[in-house]
LUMLUMDREN-2810 file (N, C-alpha, C; in Angstrom, 1 decimal):
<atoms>
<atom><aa>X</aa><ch>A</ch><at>N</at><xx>115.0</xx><yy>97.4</yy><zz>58.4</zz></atom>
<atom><aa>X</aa><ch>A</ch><at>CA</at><xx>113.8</xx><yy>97.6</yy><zz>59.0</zz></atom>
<atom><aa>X</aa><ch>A</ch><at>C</at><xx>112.9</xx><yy>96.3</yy><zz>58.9</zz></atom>
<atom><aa>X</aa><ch>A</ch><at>N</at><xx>112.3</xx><yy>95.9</yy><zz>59.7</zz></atom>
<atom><aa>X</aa><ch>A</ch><at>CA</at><xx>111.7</xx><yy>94.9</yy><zz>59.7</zz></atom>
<atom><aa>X</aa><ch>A</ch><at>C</at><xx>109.8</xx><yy>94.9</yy><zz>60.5</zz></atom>
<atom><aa>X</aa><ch>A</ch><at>N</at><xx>109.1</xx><yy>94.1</yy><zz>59.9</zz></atom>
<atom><aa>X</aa><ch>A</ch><at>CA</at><xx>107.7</xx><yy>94.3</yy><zz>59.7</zz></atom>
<atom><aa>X</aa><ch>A</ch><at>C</at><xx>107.3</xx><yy>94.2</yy><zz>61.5</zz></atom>
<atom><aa>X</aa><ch>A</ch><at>N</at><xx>108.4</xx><yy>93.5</yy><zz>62.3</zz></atom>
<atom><aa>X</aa><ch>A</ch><at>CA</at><xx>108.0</xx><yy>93.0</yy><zz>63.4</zz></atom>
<atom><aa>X</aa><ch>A</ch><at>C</at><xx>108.0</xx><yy>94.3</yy><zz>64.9</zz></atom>
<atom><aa>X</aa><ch>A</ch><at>N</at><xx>107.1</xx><yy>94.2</yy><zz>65.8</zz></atom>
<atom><aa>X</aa><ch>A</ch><at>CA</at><xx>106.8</xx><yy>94.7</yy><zz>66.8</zz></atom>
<atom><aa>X</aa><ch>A</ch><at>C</at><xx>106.9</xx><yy>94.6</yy><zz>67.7</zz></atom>
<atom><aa>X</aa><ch>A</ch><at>N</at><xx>107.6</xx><yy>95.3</yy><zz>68.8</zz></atom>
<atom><aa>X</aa><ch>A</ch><at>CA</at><xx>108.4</xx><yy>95.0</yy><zz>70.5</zz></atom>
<atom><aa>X</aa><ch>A</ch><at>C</at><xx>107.2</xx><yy>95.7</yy><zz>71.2</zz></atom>
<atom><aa>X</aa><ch>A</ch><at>N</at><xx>106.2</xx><yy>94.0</yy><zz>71.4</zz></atom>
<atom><aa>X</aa><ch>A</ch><at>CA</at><xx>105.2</xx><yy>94.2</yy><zz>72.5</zz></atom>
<atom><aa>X</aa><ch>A</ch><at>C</at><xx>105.3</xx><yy>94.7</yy><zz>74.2</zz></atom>
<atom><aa>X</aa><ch>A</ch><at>N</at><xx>105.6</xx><yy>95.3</yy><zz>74.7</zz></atom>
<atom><aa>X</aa><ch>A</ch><at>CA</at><xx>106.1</xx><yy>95.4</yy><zz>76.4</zz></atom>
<atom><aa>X</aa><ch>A</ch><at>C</at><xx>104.8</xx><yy>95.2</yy><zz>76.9</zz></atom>
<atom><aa>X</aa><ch>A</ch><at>N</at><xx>104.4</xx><yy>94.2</yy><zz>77.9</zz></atom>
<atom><aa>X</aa><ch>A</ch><at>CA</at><xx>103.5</xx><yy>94.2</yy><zz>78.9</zz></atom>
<atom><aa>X</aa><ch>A</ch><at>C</at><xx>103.8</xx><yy>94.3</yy><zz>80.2</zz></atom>
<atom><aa>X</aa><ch>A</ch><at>N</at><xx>103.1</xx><yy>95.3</yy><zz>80.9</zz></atom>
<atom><aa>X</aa><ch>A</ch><at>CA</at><xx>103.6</xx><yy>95.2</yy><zz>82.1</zz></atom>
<atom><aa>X</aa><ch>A</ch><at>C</at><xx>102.6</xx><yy>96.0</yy><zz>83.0</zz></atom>
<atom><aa>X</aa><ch>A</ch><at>N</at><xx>102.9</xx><yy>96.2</yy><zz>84.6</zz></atom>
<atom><aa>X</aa><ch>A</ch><at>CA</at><xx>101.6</xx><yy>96.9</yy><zz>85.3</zz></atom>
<atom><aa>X</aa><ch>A</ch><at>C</at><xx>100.9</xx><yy>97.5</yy><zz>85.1</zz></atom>
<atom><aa>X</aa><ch>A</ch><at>N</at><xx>102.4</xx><yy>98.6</yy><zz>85.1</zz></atom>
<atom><aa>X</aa><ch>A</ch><at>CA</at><xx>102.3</xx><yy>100.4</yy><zz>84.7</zz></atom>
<atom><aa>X</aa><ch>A</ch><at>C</at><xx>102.8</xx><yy>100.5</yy><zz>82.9</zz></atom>
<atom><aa>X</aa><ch>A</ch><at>N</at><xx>102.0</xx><yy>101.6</yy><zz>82.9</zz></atom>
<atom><aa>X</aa><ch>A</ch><at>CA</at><xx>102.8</xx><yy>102.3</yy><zz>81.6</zz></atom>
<atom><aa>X</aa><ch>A</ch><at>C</at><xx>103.7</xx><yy>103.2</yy><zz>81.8</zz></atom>
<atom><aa>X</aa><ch>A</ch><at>N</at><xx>104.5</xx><yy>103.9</yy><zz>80.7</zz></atom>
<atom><aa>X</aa><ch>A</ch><at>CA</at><xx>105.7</xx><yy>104.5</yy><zz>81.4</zz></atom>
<atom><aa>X</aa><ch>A</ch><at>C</at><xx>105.2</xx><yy>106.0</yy><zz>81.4</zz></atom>
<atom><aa>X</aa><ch>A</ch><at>N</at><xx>103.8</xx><yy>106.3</yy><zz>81.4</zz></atom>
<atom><aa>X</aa><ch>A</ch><at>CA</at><xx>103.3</xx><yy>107.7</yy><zz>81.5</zz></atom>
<atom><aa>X</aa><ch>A</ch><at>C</at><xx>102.0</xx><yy>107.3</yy><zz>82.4</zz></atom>
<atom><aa>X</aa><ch>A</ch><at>N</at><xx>102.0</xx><yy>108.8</yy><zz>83.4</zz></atom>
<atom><aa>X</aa><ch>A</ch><at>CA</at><xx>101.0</xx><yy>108.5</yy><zz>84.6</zz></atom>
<atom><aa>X</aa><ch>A</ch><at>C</at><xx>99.7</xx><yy>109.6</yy><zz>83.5</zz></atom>
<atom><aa>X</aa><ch>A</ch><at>N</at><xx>98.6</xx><yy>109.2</yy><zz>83.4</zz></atom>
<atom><aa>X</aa><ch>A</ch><at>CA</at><xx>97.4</xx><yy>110.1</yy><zz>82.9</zz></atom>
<atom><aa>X</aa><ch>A</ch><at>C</at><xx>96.2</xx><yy>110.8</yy><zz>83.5</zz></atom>
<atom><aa>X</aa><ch>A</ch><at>N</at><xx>96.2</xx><yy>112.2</yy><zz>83.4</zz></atom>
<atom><aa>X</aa><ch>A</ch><at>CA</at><xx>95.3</xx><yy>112.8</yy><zz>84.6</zz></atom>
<atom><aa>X</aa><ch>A</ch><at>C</at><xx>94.4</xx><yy>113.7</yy><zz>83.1</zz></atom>
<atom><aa>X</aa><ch>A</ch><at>N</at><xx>93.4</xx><yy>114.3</yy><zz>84.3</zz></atom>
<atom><aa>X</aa><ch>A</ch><at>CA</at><xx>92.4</xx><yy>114.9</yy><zz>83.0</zz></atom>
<atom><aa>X</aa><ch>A</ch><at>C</at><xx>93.0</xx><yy>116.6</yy><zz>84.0</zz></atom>
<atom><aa>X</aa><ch>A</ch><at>N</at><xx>92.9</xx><yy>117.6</yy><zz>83.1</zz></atom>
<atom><aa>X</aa><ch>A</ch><at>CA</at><xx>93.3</xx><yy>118.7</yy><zz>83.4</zz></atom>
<atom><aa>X</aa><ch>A</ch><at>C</at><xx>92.4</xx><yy>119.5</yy><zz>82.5</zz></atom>
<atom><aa>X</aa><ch>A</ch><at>N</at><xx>91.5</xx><yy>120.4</yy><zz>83.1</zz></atom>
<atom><aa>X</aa><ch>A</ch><at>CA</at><xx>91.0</xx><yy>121.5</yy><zz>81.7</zz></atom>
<atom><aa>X</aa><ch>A</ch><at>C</at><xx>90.2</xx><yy>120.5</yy><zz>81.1</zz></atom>
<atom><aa>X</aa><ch>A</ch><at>N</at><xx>89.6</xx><yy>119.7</yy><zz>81.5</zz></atom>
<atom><aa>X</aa><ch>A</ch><at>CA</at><xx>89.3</xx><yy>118.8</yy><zz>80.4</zz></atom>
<atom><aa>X</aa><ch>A</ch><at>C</at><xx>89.9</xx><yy>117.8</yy><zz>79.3</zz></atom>
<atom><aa>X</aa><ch>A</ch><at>N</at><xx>91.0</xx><yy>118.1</yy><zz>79.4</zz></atom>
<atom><aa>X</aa><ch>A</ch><at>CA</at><xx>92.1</xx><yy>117.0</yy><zz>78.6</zz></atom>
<atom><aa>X</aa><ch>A</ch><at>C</at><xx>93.1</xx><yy>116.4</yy><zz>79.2</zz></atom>
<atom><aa>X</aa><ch>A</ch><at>N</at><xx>93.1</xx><yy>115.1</yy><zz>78.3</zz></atom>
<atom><aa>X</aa><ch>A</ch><at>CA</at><xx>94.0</xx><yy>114.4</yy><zz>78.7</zz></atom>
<atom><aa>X</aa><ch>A</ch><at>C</at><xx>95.5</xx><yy>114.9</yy><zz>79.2</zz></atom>
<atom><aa>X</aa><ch>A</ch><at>N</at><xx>96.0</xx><yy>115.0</yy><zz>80.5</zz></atom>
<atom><aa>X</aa><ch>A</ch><at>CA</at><xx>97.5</xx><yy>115.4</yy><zz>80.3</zz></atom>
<atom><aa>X</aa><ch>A</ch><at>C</at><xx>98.5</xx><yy>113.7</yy><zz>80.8</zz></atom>
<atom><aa>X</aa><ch>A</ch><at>N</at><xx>99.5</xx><yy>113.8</yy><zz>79.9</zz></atom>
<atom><aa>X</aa><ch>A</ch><at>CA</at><xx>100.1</xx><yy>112.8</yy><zz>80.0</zz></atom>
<atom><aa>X</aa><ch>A</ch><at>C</at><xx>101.5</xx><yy>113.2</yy><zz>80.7</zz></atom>
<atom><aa>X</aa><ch>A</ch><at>N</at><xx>102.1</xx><yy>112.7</yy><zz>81.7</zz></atom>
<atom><aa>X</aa><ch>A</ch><at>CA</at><xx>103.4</xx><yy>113.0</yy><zz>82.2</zz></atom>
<atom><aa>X</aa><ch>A</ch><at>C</at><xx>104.8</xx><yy>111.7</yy><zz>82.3</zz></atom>
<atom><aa>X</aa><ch>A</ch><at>N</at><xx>105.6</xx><yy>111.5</yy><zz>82.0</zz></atom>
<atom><aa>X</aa><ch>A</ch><at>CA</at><xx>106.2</xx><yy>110.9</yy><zz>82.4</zz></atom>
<atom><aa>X</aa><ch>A</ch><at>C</at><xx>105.9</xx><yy>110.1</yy><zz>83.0</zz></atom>
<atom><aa>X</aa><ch>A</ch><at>N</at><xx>106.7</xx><yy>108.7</yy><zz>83.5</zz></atom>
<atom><aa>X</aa><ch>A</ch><at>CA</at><xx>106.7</xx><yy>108.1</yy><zz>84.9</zz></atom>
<atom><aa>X</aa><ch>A</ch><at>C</at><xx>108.1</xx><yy>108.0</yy><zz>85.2</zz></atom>
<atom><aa>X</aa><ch>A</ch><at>N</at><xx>108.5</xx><yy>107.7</yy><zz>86.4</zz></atom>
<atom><aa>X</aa><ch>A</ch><at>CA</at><xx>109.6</xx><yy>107.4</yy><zz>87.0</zz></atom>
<atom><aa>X</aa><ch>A</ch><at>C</at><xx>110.1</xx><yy>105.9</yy><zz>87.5</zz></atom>
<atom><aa>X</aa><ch>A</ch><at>N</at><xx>111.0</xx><yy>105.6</yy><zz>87.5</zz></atom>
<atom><aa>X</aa><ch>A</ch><at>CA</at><xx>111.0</xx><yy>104.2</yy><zz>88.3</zz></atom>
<atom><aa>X</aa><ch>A</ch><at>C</at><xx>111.6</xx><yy>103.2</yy><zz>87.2</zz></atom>
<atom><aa>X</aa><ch>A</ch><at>N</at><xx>111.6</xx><yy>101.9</yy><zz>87.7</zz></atom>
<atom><aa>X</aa><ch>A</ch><at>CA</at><xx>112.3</xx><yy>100.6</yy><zz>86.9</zz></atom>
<atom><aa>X</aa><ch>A</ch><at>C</at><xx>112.1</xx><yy>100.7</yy><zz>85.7</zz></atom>
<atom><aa>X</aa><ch>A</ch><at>N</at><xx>111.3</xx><yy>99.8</yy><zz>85.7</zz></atom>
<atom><aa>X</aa><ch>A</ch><at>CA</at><xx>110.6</xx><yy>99.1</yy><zz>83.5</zz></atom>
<atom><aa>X</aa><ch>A</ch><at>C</at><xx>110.8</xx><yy>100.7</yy><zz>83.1</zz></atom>
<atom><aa>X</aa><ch>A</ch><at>N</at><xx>110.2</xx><yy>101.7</yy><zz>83.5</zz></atom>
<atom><aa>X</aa><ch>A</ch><at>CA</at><xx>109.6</xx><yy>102.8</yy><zz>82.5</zz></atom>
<atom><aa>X</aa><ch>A</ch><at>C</at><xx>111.0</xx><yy>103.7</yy><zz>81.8</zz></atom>
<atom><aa>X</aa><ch>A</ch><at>N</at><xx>111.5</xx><yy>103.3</yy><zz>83.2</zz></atom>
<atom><aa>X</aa><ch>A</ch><at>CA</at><xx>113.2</xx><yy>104.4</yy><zz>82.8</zz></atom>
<atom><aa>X</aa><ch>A</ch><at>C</at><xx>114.1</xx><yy>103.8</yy><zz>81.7</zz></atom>
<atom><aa>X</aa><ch>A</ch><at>N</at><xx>114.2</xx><yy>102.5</yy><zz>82.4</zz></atom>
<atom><aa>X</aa><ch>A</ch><at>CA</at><xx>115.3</xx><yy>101.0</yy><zz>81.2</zz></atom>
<atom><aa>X</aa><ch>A</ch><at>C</at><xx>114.9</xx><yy>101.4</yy><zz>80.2</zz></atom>
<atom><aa>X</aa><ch>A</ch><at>N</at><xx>113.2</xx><yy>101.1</yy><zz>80.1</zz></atom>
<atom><aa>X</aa><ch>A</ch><at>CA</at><xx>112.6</xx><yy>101.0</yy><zz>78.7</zz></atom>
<atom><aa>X</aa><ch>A</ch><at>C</at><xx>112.9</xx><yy>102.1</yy><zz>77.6</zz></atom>
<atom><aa>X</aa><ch>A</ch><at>N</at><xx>112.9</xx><yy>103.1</yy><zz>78.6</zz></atom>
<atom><aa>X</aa><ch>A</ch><at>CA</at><xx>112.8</xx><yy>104.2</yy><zz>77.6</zz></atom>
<atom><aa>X</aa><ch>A</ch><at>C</at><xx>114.0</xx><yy>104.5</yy><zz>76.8</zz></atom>
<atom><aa>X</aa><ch>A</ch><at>N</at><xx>115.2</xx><yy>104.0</yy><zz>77.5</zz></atom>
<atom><aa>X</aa><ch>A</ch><at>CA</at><xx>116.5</xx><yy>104.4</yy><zz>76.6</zz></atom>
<atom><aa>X</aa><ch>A</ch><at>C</at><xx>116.4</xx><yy>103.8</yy><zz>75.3</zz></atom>
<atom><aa>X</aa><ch>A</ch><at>N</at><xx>115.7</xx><yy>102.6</yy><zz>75.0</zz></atom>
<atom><aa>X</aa><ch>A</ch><at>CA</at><xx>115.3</xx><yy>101.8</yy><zz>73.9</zz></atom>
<atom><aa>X</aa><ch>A</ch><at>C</at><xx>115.2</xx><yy>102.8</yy><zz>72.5</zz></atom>
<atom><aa>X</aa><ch>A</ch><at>N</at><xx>115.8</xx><yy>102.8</yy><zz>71.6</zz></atom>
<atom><aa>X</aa><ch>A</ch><at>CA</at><xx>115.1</xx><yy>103.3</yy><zz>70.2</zz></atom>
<atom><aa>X</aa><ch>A</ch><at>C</at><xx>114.3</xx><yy>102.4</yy><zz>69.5</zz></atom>
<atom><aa>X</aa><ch>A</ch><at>N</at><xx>113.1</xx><yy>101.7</yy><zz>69.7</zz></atom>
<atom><aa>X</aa><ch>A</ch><at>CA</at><xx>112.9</xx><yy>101.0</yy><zz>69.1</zz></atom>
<atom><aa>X</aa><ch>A</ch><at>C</at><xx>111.1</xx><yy>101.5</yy><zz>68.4</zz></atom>
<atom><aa>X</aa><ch>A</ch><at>N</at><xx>111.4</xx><yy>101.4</yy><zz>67.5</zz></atom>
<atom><aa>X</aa><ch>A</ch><at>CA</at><xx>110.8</xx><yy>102.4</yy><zz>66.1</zz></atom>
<atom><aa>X</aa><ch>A</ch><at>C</at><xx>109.0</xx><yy>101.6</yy><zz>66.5</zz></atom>
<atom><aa>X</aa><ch>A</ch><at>N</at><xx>108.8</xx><yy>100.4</yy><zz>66.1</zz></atom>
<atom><aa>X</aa><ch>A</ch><at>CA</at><xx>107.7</xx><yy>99.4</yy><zz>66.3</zz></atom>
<atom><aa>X</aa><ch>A</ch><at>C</at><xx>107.3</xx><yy>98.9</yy><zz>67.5</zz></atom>
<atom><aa>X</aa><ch>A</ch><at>N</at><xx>106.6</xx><yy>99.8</yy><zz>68.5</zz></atom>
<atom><aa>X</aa><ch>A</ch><at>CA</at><xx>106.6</xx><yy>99.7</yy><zz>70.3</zz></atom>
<atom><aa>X</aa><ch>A</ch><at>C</at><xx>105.2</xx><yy>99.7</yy><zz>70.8</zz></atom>
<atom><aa>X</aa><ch>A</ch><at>N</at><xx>105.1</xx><yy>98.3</yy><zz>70.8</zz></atom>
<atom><aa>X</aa><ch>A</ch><at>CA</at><xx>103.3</xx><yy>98.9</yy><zz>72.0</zz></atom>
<atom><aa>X</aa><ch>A</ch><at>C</at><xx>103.7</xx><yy>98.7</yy><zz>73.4</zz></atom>
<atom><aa>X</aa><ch>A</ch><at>N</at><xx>102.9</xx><yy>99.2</yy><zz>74.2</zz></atom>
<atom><aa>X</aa><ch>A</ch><at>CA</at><xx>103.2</xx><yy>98.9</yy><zz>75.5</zz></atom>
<atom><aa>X</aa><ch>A</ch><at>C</at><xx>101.8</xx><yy>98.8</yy><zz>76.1</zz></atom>
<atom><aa>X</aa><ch>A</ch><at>N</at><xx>101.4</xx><yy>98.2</yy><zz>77.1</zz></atom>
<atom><aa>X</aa><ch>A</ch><at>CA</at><xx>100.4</xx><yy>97.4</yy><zz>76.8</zz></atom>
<atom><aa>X</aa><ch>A</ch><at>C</at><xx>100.2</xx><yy>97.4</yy><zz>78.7</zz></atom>
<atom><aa>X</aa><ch>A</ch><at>N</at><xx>99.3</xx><yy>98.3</yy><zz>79.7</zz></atom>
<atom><aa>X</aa><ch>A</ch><at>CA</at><xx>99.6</xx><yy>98.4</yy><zz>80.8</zz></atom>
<atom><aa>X</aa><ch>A</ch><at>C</at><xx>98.8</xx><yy>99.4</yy><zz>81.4</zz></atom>
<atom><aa>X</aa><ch>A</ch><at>N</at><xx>98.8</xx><yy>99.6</yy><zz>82.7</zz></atom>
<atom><aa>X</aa><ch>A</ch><at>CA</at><xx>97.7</xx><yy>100.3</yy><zz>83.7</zz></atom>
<atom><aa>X</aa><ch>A</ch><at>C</at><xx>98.0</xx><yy>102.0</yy><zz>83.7</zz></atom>
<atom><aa>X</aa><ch>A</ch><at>N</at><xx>97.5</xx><yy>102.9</yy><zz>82.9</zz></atom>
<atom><aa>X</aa><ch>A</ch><at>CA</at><xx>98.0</xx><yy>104.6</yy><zz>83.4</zz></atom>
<atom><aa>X</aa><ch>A</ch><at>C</at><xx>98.2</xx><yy>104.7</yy><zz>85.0</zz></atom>
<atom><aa>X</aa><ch>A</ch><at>N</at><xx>97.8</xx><yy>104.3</yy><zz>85.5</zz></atom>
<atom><aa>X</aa><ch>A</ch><at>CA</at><xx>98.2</xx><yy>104.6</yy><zz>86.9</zz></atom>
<atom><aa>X</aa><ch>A</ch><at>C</at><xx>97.0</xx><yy>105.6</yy><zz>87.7</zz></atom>
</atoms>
């Protein structure tokens, strides 16, 4: 294990964010970066990008 962190910057994030009821709902996204990325197990992850 190591102290260090796999920053991803990019457009999108790999979840699209809407308000429903009043709260935040978060879904998935679909498509390139978000799909690849996600097979990733990597424990220390920011992702750093537009909800859409």
């Amino acid at each position: 294990m190591s102290n260090f962190s796999t920053v991803i910057i990019s457009n999108r994030l790999p979840v699209s964010v809407s308000r429903q009821d009043g709260e935040l709902k978060f879904d998935a996204s679909s498509g390139g970066l978000a799909t690849a990325m996600s097979s990733l197990e990597v424990e220390n992850k920011i992702w750093v990008g537009w909800p859409g």
